[in-house]
C-alpha positions as CSV (number, residue, x, y, z in Angstrom):
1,X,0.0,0.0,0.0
2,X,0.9,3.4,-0.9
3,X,0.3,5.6,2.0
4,X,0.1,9.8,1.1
5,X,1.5,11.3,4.6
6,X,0.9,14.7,5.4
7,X,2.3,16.6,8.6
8,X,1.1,19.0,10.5
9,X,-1.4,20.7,7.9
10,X,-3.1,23.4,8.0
11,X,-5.5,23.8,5.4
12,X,-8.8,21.9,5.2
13,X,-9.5,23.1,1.7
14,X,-5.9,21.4,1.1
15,X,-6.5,18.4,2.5
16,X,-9.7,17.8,0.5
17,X,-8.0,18.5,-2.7
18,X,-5.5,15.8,-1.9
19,X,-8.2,13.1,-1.0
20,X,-9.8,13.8,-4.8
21,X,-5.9,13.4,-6.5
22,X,-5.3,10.3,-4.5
23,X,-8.6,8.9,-5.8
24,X,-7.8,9.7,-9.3
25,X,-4.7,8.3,-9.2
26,X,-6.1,5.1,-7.5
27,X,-4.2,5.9,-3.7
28,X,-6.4,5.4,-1.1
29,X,-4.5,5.9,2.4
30,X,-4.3,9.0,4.0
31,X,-2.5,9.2,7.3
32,X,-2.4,12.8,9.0
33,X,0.5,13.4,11.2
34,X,-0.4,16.1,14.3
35,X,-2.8,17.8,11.8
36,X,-3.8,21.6,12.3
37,X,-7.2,21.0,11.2
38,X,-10.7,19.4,10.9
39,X,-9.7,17.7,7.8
40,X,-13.5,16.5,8.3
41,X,-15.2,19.9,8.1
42,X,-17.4,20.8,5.9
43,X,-15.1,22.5,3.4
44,X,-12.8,20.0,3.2
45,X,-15.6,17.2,2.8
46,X,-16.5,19.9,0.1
47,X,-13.0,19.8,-1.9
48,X,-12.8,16.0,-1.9
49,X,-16.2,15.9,-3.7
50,X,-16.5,12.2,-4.5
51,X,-13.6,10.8,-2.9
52,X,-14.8,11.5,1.0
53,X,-14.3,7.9,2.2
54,X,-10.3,9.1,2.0
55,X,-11.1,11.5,4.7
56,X,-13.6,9.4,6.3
57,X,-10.7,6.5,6.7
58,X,-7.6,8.8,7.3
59,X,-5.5,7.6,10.2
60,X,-4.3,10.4,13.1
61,X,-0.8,9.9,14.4
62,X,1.5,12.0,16.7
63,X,4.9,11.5,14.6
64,X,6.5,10.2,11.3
65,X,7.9,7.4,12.7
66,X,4.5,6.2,14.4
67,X,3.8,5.7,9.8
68,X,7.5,5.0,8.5
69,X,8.3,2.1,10.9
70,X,6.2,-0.6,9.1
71,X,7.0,0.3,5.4
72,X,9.8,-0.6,2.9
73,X,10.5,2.4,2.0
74,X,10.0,6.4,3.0
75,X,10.7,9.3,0.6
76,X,10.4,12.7,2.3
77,X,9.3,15.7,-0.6
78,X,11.8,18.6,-0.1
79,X,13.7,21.3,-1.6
80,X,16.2,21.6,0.9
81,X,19.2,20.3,0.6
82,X,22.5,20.4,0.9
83,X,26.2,19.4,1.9
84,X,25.2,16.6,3.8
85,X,21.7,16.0,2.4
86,X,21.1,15.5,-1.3
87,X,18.5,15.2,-3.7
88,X,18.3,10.7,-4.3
89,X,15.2,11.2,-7.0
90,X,13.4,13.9,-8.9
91,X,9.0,13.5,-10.2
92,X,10.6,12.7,-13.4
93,X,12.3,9.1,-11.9
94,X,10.2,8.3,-9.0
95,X,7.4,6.3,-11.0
96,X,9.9,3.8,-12.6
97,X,12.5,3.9,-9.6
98,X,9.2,2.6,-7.0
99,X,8.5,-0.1,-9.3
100,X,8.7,-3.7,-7.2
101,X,7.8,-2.0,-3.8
102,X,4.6,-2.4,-2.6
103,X,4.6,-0.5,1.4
104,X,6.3,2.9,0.9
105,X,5.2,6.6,2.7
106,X,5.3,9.8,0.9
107,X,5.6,12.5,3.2
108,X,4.7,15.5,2.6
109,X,5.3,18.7,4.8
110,X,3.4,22.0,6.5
111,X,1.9,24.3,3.8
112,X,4.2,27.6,5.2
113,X,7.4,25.9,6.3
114,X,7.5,22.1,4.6
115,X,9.2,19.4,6.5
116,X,11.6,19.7,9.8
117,X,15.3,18.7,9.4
118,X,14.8,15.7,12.3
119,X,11.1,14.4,9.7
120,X,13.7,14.4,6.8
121,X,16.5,12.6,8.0
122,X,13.9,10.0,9.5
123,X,13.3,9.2,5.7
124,X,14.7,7.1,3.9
125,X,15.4,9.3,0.9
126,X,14.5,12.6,-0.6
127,X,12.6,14.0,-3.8
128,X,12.9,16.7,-5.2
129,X,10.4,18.5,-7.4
130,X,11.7,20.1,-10.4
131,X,9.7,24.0,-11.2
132,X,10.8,27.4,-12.1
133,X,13.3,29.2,-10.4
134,X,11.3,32.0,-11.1
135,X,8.7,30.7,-8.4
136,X,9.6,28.0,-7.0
137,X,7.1,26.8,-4.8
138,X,4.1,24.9,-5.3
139,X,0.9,24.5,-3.6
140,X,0.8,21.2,-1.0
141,X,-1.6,19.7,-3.1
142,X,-0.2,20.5,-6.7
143,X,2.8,18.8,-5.3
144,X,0.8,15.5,-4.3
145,X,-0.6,15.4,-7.7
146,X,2.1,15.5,-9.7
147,X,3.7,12.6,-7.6
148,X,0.4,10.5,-7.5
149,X,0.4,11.2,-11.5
150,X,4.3,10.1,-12.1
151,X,3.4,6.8,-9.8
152,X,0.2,6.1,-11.2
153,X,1.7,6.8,-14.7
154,X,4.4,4.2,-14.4
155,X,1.8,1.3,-13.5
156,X,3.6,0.9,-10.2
157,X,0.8,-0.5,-8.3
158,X,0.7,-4.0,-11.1
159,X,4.4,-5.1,-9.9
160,X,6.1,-6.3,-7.0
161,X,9.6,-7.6,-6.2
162,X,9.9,-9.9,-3.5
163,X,13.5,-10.4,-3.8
164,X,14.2,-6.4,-2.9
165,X,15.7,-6.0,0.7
166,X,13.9,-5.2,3.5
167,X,14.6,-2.1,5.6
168,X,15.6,-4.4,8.4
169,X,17.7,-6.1,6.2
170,X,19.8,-3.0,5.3
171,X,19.9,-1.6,8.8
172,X,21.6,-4.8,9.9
173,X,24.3,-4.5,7.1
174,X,24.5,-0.6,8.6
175,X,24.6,-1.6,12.0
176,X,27.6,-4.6,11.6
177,X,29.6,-1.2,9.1
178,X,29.4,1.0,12.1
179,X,30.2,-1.0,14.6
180,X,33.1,-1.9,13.2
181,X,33.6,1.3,12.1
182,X,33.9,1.9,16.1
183,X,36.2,-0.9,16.3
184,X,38.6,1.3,14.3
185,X,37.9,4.4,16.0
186,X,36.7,6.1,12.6
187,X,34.2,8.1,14.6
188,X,36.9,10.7,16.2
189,X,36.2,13.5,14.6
190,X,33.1,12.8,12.7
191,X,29.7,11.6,13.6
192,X,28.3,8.2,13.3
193,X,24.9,9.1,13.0
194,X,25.7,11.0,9.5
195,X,27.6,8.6,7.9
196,X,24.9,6.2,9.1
197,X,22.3,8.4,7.4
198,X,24.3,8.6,4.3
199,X,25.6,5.2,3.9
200,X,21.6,4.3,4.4
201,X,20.4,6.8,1.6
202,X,23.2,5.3,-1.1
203,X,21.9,2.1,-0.4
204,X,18.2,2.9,-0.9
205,X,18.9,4.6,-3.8
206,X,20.6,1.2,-6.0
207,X,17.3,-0.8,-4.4
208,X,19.8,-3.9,-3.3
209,X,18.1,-7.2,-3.6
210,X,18.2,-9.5,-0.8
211,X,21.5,-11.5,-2.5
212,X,23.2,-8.5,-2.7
213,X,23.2,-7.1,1.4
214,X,23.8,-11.0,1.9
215,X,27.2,-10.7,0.1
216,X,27.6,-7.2,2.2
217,X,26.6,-8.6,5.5
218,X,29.3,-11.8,4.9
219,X,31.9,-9.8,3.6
220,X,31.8,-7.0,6.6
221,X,31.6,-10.0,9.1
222,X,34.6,-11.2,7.5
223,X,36.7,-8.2,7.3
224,X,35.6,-7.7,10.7
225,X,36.8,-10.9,12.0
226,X,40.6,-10.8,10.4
227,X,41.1,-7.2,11.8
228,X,39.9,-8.3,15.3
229,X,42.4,-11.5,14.8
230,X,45.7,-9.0,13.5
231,X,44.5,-6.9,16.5
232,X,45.1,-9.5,19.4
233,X,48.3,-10.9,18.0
234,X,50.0,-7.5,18.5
């Protein structure tokens, strides 16, 4: 299931817009994180005009992690970026780079200020949104409907993959890389928590098969194991 995540909105009229793109684009779960609004008022019960049951159905939670935890992947929508956070896929790819996944989140931030730094780096990647420099911003719910078009376009929702790696799968390839990382005191002047972040986005973005973090996990174990034999011979 494709779930459309939106945090801490404001506007109802916004809200109902997005319900009538995600049922024209076949989506059909709306989860609402800490939500400013009645996303059931009348006016926004108004803008989804046939496709109420989204609102009707739409989940409440406190925080982004209460929705990311159970899905294979999370893409946070963002123009901000920079030395340590980069752009992993743009509207054009998205459609034919989600193809084999089946549980993934699109978040979506506040109308006024977008997403936080801390709901970002929870993700598991980042999208950007290609438009004029000119004016660069778009509306919360043009955004949501040129990404439910790109998916919806690519037939996404007729494929899966079973062979693509879990997210637990990668984070225990992550977790065995810094620990030994640790091992070797990398982590002196640098933090373990970015390089974490980062080595966790590059391997999101090739979409590593279950084979492939196998051959990871064994060869870091391995590695791993001949330092720690050098290291107590000296």
């Amino acid at each position: 299931m494709f779930k459309v995540v939106l945090v801490e909105t404001e506007g109802e009229e916004n809200i109902g817009a997005i319900a009538r793109i995600m049922m024209n684009f076949s989506f059909r779960e709306l989860i609402l994180v800490s939500p400013r609004c009645n996303h059931l008022s009348k006016n926004a019960l108004n803008y989804a005009v046939h496709a109420k049951s989204i609102l009707e159905s739409a989940k409440i939670v406190k925080n982004i992690s209460d929705v990311i935890s159970d899905c294979e992947l999370s893409i946070a929508f963002t123009k901000r970026i920079g030395q340590f956070r980069r752009k992993d896929l743009t509207s054009y790819n998205i459609g034919e780079f989600l193809k084999g996944y089946k549980n993934v989140a699109l978040v979506f931030g506040n109308e006024k200020y977008g997403l936080k730094s801390e709901d970002i780096d929870m993700c598991d990647l980042i999208c950007h949104i290609p438009s004029s420099e000119e004016f660069p911003s778009l509306n919360l719910s043009h955004s949501v409907g040129v990404i439910c078009y790109e998916i919806y376009k690519s037939n996404v929702f007729s494929e899966k993959n079973d062979n693509l790696a879990t997210k637990d799968e990668i984070n225990s390839v992550l977790d065995k890389t810094i620990s030994f990382l640790h091992y070797l005191d990398y982590f002196k002047n640098t933090s373990d928590k970015r390089l974490k972040n980062y080595l966790s986005k590059l391997l999101h973005r090739i979409k590593p098969e279950k084979g492939d973090i196998l051959i990871l996990s064994n060869l870091i174990e391995r590695i791993t194991g001949i330092v720690k034999r050098i290291s107590s011979k000296n």
